[in-house]
Structure formats: structure tokens, C-alpha cells
N, C-alpha and C positions, 0 to 999 in steps of 0.2 A: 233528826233523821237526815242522813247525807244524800246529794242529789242521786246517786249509783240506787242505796234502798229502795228511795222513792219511785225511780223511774222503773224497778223491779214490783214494786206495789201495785203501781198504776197496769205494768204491763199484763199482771196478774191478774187485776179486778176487769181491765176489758176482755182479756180469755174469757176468764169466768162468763162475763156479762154476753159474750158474743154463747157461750155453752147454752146458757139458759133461753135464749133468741132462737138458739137453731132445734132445739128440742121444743119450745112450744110452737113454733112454724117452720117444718122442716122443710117446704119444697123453695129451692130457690136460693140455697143458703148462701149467696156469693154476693146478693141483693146488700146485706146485713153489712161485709166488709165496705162497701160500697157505699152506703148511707153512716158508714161512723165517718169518710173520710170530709161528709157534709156537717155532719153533729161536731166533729172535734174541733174544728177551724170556728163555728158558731160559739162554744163555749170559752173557749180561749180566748176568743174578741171579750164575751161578755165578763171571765175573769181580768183582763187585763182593764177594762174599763172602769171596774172597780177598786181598782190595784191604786193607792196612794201616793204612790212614786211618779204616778203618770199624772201632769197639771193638767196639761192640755193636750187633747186626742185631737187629731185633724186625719183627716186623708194621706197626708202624706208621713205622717206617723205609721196609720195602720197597713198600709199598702207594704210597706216595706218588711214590718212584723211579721204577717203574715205571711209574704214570699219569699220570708229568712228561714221559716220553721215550716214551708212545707214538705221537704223531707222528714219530717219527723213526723209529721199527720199519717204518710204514709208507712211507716213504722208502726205507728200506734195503731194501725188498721189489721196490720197482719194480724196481732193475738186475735182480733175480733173475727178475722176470716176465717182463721184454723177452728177458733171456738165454735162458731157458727154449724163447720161443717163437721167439726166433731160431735154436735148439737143433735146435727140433724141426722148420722149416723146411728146414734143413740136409740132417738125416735125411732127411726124405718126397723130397727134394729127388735124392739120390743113391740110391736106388729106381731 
């Protein structure tokens, strides 16, 4: 799979994931983009920690990873925001 599919994958499955988020708790759905932009940077340390290529993890290793790819965390939020309030749409919707 090419880096383009994947990043079309991923961008899909956090919609998705942010749809199903704002439909079972629909008040507040802006909450939801807001706590991936906590989740995505947490998961990304703990894949790259396990990542083989990496010997040795220090501080100044990670400090710099992570504040190379925080526009992209913020990218990856949006699907989850729109999801979210598409979610919670949904919900108030079927009231």
C-alpha cells in the first residue's frame, strides 16, 4: 500500500471513529476533535518506540519527532471533528 492510500485509510477510519463518538455522546462534539489531537501524538510516540529502526530513544530524539509532525496531528483531527459533529447531528437528529 502507497503512503497517498494509507494516509486516505487512516483519514477515513478516524471520520468514521470520530461518527461513531458523536452519535453515542452527542453534546459537546468539538470535545472529541480536541482529545484525538491528545490521543494521536500519545500513540505515535508509543508506535515509533517500538519501531526497530529507532536504537536509541532520548529526549532529544523525541522532542523533535513530535514537533516535526505536529501539523499533521492537526490534520488528522479534522476527519475526527467533522465526524464527531456529523455524529452528533445524526443523534439530535433521530430524537
Amino acid at each position: 500500500m502507497d503512503l497517498q492510500s494509507q494516509s486516505y485509510f487512516i483519514s477515513g477510519a478516524l471520520f468514521l471513529g470520530g461518527v461513531l463518538i458523536g452519535f453515542c455522546r452527542p453534546a459537546r462534539p468539538w470535545r472529541w476533535g480536541m482529545a484525538s489531537l491528545v490521543v494521536l501524538p500519545v500513540g505515535d510516540l508509543a508506535w515509533v518506540t517500538h519501531d526497530p529502526s529507532f536504537d536509541v530513544l532520548s529526549l532529544e530524539q523525541i522532542v523533535p519527532y513530535v514537533a516535526e509532525r505536529g501539523p499533521t496531528y492537526v490534520f488528522q483531527a479534522l476527519p475526527v471533528l467533522v465526524g464527531a459533529y456529523l455524529g452528533s447531528l445524526l443523534a439530535v437528529g433521530m430524537d
